[in-house]
C-alpha positions as CSV (number, residue, x, y, z in Angstrom):
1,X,-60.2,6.5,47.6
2,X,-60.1,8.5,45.3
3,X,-57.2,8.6,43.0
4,X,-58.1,11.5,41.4
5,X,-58.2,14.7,44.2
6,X,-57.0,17.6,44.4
7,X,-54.8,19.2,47.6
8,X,-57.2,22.5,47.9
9,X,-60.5,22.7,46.0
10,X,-61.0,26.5,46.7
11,X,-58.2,26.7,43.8
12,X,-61.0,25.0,41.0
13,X,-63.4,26.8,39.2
14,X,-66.7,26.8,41.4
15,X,-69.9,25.6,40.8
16,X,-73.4,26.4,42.5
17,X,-77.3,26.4,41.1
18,X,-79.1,30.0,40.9
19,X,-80.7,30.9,44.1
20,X,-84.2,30.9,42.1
21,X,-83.5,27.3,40.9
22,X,-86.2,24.6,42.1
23,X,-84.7,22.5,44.0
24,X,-85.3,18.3,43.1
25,X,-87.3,16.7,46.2
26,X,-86.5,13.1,46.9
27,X,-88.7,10.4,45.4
28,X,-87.0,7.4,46.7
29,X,-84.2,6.0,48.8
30,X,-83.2,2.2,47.6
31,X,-80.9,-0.1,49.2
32,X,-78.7,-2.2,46.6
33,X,-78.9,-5.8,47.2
34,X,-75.4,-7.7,47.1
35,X,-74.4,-10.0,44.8
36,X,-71.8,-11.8,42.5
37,X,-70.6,-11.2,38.6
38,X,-68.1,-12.6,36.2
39,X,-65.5,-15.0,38.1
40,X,-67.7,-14.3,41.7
41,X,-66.4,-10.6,42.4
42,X,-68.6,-9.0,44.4
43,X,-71.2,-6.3,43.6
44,X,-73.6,-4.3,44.7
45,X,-77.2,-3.6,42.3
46,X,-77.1,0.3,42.5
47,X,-80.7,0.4,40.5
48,X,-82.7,-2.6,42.0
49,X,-86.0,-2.0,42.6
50,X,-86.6,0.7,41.5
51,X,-88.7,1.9,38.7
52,X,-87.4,2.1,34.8
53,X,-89.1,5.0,34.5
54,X,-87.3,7.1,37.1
55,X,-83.6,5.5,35.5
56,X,-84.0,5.6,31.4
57,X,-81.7,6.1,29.8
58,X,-79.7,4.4,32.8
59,X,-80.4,0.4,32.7
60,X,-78.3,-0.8,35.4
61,X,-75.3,0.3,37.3
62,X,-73.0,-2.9,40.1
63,X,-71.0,-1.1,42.5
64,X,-67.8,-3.6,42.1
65,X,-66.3,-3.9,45.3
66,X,-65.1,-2.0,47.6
67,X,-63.2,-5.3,48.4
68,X,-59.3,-6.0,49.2
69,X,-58.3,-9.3,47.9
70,X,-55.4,-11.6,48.9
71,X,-52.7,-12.8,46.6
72,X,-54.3,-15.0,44.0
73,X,-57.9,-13.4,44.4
74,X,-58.4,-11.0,42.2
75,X,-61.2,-12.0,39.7
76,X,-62.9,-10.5,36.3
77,X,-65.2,-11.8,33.8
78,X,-65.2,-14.8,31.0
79,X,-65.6,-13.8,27.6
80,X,-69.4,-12.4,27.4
81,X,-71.1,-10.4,24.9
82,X,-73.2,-7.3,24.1
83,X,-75.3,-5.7,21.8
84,X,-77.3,-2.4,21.5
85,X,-76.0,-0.1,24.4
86,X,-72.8,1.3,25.7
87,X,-71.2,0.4,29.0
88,X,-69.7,3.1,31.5
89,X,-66.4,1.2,33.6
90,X,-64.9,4.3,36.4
91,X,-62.5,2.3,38.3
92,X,-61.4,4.5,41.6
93,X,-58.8,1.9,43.0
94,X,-57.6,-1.0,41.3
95,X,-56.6,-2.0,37.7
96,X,-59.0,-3.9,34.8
97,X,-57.6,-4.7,31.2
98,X,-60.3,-5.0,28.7
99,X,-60.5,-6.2,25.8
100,X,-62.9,-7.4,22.8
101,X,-63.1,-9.3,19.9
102,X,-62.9,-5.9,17.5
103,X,-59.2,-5.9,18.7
104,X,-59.8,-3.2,21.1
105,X,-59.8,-2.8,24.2
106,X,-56.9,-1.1,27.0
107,X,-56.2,-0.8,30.5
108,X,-57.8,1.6,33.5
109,X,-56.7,2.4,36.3
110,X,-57.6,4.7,39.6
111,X,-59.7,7.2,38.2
112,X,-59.9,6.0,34.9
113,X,-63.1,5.2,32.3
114,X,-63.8,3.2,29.8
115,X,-66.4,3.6,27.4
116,X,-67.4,1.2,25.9
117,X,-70.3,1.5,22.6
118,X,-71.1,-1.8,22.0
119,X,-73.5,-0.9,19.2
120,X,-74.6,-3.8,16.9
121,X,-72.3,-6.3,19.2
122,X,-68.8,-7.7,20.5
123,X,-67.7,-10.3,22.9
124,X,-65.7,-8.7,25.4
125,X,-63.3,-9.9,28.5
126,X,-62.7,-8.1,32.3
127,X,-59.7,-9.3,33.9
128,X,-56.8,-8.2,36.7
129,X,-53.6,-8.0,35.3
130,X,-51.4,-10.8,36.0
131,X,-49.5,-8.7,38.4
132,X,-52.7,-7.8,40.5
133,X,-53.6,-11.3,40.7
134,X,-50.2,-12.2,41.9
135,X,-50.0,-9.8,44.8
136,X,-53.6,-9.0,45.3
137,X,-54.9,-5.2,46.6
138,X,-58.0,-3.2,46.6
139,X,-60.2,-2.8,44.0
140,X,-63.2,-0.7,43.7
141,X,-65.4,0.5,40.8
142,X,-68.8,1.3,38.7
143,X,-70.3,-0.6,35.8
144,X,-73.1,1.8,34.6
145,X,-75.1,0.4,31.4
146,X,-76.6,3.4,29.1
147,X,-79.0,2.7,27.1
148,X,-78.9,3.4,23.2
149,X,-82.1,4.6,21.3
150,X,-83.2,2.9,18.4
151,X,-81.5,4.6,15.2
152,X,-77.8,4.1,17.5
153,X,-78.5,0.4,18.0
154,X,-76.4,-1.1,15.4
155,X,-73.9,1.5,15.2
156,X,-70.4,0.6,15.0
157,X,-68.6,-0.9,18.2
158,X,-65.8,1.9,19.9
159,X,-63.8,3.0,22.6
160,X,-63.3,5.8,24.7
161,X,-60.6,5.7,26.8
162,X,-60.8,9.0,29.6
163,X,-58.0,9.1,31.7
164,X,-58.7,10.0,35.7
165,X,-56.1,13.3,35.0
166,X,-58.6,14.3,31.9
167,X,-61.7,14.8,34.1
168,X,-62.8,18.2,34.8
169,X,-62.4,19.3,38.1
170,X,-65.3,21.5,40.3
171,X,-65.2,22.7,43.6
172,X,-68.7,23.6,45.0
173,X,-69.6,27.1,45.8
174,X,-67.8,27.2,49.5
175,X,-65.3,24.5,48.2
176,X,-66.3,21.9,50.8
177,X,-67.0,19.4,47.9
178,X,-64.8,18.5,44.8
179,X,-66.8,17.7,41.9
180,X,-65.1,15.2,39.0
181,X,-67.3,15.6,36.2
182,X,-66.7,12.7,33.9
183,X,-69.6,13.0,31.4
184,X,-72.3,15.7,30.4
185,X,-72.3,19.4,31.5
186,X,-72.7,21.9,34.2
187,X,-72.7,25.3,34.7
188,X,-71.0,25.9,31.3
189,X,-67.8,23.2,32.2
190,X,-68.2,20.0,29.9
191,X,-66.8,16.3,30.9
192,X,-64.7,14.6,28.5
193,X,-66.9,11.4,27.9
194,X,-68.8,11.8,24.3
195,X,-72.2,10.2,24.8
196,X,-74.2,9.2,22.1
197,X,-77.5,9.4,25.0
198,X,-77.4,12.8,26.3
199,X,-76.4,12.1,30.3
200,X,-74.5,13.8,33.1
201,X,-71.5,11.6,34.9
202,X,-70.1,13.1,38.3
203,X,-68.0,11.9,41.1
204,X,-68.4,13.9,44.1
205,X,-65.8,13.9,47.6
206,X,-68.2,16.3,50.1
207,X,-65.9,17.0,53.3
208,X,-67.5,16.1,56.4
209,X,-70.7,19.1,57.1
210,X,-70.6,20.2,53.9
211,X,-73.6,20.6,51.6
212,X,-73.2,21.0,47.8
213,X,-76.4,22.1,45.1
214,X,-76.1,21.9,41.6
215,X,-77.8,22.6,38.4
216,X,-79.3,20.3,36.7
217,X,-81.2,20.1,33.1
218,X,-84.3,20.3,33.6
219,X,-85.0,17.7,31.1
220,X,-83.2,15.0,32.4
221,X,-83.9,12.7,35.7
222,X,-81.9,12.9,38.2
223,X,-80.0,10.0,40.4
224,X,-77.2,10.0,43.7
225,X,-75.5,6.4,44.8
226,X,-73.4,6.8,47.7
227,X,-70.1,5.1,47.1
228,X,-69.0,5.7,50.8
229,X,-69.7,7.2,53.7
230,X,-72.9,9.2,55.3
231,X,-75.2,11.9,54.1
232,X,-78.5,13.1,53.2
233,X,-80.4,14.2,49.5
234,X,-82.5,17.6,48.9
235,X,-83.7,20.2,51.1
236,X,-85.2,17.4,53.1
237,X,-82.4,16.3,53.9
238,X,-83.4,12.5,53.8
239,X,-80.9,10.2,55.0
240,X,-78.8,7.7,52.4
241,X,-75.6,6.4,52.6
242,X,-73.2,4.0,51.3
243,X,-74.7,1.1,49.1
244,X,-77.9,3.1,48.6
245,X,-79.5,5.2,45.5
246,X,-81.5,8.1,45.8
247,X,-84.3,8.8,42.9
248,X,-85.0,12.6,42.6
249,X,-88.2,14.2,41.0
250,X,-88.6,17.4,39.5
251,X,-86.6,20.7,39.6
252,X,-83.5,22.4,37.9
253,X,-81.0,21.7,41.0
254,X,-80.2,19.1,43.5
255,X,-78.8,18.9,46.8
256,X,-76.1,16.8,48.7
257,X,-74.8,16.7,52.5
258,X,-72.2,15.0,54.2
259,X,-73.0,14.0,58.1
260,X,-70.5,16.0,60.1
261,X,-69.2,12.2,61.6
262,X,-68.1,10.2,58.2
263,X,-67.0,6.1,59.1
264,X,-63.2,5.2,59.7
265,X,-62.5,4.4,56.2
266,X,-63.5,7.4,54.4
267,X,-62.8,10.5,54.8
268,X,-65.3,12.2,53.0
269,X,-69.3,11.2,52.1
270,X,-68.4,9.9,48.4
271,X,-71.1,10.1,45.8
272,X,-71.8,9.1,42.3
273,X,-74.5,11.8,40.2
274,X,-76.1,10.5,37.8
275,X,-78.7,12.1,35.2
276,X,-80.1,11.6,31.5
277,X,-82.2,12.8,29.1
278,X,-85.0,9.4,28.9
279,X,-85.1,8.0,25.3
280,X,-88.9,6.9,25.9
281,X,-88.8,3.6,23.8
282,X,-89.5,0.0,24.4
283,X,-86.4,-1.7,26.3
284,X,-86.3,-5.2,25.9
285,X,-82.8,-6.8,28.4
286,X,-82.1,-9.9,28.3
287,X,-78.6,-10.6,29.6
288,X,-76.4,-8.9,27.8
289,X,-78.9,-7.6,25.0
290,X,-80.8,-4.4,25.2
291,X,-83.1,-4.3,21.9
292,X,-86.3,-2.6,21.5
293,X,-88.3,-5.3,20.6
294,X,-88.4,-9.2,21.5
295,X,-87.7,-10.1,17.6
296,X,-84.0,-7.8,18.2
297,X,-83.4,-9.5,21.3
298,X,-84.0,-13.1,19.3
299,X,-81.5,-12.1,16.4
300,X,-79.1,-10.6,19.2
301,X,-78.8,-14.1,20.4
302,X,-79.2,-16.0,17.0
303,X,-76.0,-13.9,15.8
304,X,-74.0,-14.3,18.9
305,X,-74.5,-18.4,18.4
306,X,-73.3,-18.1,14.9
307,X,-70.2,-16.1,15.8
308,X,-71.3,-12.9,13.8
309,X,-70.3,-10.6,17.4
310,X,-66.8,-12.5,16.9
311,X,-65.1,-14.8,17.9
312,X,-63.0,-15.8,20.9
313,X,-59.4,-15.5,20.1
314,X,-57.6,-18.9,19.2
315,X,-56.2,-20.0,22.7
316,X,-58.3,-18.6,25.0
């Protein structure tokens, strides 16, 4: 991890928040329970337990793996659908082929997204390639669901298909942390995810010792998961580490730190940023649905019995 680096950051455009900036203090620090999706892959709940109004536009996000699997392991998901919000896949090692009942659909692989708008509603598969299955390997990734506001809910399903060598690359101001900025803006560089909910998507590598601050809207909350590794959030320097999300409050930059000793098995204190501009509407989830109202959610699931989000293809 990860595929997509760099061999010197110093030679990346550099990024750092004004010295005036407020910096965000840390609200929360939350420990992902583990658990099983799809096929029984494992996950990690980034989100759990903490409160919706510190994540919306952000409904969920499962930390898929880190796991190495044997030859004949590798596991995805049956044929499931959605309706009403748009689902975020990054996959750092490993490969996933997607597809839907649209006809749509592709493969990712390290450092790839897929983003996925599934609007008024698909059904949609997750699976290994045959190949994967057959000889097994490592496979690691993020699910993040994004929420959709009301006049977007029944917009058309699409794709977006971001490949890990389109993502903008940052160096923080020393360079002691690459920045992949999948999604959103900072500093004037832009991500090449289109997001119907105004949000910011970054992957950050912070070397051993190094801190990193960034701007950050204003307007928009502010989250860090830790993918690997050890470190700390804001000028506090509260601890958090792999397998735990940290909620920050208000200010117009945040801070991260990697712990001068990092675990055998990564390099580097890796770290997911996450931020979004709150749509402030009723969510209703339930499953795979996200609807504003309880009479939505009821028609989301009378529709999906009756075959209007398609239909499984004919063998499957």
């Amino acid at each position: 991890m990860p595929a997509v680096t760099v061999e010197n950051p110093l030679t990346l455009p550099r990024v750092s928040a004004p010295a005036a900036a407020k910096r965000r203090p840390v609200l929360h620090v939350a420990t992902a329970p583990g658990g099983f999706e799809g096929e029984g892959f494992p996950v990690r709940r980034a989100f759990a337990g903490i409160d919706y109004r510190y994540l919306d536009p952000f409904i969920m996000m499962d930390q898929m793996g880190e796991v190495e699997y044997a030859p004949g392991e590798p596991k995805g998901t049956p044929w499931h659908p959605h309706r009403g919000f748009e689902t975020v896949t990054y996959l750092i090692d490993g490969t996933f082929v997607h597809r839907d009942s649209h006809g749509g659909g592709g493969v990712i692989t390290d450092g790839d997204t897929q983003w996925m708008t599934a609007g008024s509603g698909l059904l949609h598969i997750e699976a290994p390639p045959e190949s994967l299955v057959m000889s097994g390997g490592v496979f690691h990734g993020l699910q993040l669901w994004v929420n959709l506001p009301a006049k977007d809910k029944m917009i058309a399903p699409k794709y977006q298909d971001i490949r890990g060598g389109s993502v903008k690359l940052l160096a923080s101001e020393d360079g002691g942390a690459l920045v992949r900025l999948i999604a959103g803006d900072i500093a004037g560089h832009e991500g090449p995810g289109a997001t119907h909910t105004p949000i910011t998507m970054i992957h950050m590598s912070v070397s051993p010792g190094a801190s990193v601050t960034l701007p950050w809207r204003k307007d928009f909350n502010a989250l860090a998961y830790g993918l690997a590794g050890l470190g700390s959030a804001g000028t506090e320097r509260r601890p958090f580490r792999m397998g735990q999300a940290v909620v920050f409050g208000d200010g117009d930059s945040l801070t991260v730190r990697a712990d001068e000793a990092q675990e055998s098995r990564s390099e580097n204190f890796e770290v997911v940023l996450l931020g979004g501009l709150p749509i402030r509407e009723p969510m209703m989830h339930y499953g795979p649905f996200v609807m504003n109202t309880h009479a939505e959610l009821a028609q989301a699931f009378e529709d999906f019995q009756a075959g209007r989000l398609g239909t499984v293809p004919a063998g499957e």
